[in-house]
N, C-alpha and C positions, 0 to 999 in steps of 0.2 A: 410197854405196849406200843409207842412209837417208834423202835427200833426192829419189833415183828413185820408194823404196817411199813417201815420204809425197806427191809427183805423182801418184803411179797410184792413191792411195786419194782424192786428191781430186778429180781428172779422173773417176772413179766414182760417187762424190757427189754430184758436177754432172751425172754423165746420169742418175742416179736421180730427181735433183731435175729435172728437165724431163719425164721421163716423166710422172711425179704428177700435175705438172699439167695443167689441163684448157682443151681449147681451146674459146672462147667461140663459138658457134652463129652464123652468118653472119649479118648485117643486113638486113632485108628496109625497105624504105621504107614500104611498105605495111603493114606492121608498126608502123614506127617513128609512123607518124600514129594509127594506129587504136589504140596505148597512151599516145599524148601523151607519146613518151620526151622526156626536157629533153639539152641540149647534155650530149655523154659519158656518159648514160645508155645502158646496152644491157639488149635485152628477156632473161629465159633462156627456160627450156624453154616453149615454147609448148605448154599442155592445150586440146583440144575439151574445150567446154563445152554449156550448151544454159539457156536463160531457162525459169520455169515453163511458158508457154505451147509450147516446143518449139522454138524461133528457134534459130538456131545461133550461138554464141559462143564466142570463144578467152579465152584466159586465160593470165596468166605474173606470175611474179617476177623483178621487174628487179635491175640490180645495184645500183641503191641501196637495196635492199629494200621499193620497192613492190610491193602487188598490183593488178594492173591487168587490167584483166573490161571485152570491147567485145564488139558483136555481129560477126559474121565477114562478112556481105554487107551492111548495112545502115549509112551513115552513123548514127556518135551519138558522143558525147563519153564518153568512158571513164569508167568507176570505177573510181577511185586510191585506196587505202586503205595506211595507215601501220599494222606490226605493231602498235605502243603499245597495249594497253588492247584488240586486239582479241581477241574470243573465237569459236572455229571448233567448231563443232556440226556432226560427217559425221552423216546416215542411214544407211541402208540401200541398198545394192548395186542398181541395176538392170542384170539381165544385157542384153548388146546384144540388140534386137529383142526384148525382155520387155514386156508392156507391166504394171505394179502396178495394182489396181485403184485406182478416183478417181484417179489420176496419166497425164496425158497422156505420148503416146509421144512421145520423146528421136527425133532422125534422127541417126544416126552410121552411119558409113563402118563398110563390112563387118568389116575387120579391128580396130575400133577395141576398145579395153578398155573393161567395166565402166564405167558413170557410178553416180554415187552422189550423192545429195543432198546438198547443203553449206548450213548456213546462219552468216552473219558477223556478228555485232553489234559495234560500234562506238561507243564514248558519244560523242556527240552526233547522230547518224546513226540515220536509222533500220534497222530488220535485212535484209539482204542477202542473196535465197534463191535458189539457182541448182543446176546438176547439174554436175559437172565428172568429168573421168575420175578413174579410180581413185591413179593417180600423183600424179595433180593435190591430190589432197584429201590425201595423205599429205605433201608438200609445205608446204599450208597448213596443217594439224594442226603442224608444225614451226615453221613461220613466227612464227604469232600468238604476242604478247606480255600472255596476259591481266592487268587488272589484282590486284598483290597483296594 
């Protein structure tokens, strides 16, 4: 009888434990070039983003903990950034279709969230200033590792 009850609390265990976890976001190809993932690298949540000038840009944290920032229509080689030493500086909120003044308008999709200004410095790099969704900046506000 003690050997039933301790299967059926471990058989339990085990579907709690799969539940938890979380399944990894499908592989897009087009993805996987425009963040220069390495062999078993996979990209996560993919943020709209947007360059000062207003271009549109995705953004993600991969599973090896990089941040990787490409334009979304335009060939270009990624920006790859390691947490180490970086420091994440959010703005100020811009609601979708708000335009702030001096700050050019962001294009995001109707339904998209809040972008907000992000700036990243990096020691040896110079600083990295972009708008990324509101997820997205909460995200990297996690991410970076500044130094102590």
């Amino acid at each position: 009888m003690l050997f039933l009850f301790v299967m059926i609390l471990g058989v339990s265990a085990l579907g709690w434990e799969l539940r938890r976890r979380k399944v990894p976001p499908p592989m897009d190809a087009g993805l996987f070039m425009r963040f220069a993932l390495l062999p078993g690298e996979r990209h996560g949540t993919v943020w709209a983003a947007a360059h000062p000038s207003g271009e549109p840009m995705i953004a993600t944290i991969t599973s090896t903990g990089a941040f990787a920032l490409n334009y979304s229509v335009a060939q270009a080689p990624p920006v790859r950034l390691r947490p180490e030493g970086a420091a994440v500086a959010v703005g100020a909120a811009v609601p979708v279709g708000a335009v702030p003044l001096g700050v050019t308008q962001t294009i995001t999709p109707p339904a998209a969230e809040p972008m907000v200004d992000v700036n990243i410095s990096v020691p040896g790099q110079p600083p990295l200033s972009f708008r990324i969704a509101h997820s997205g900046a909460k995200a990297l506000s996690a991410w970076a590792i500044p130094v102590a």
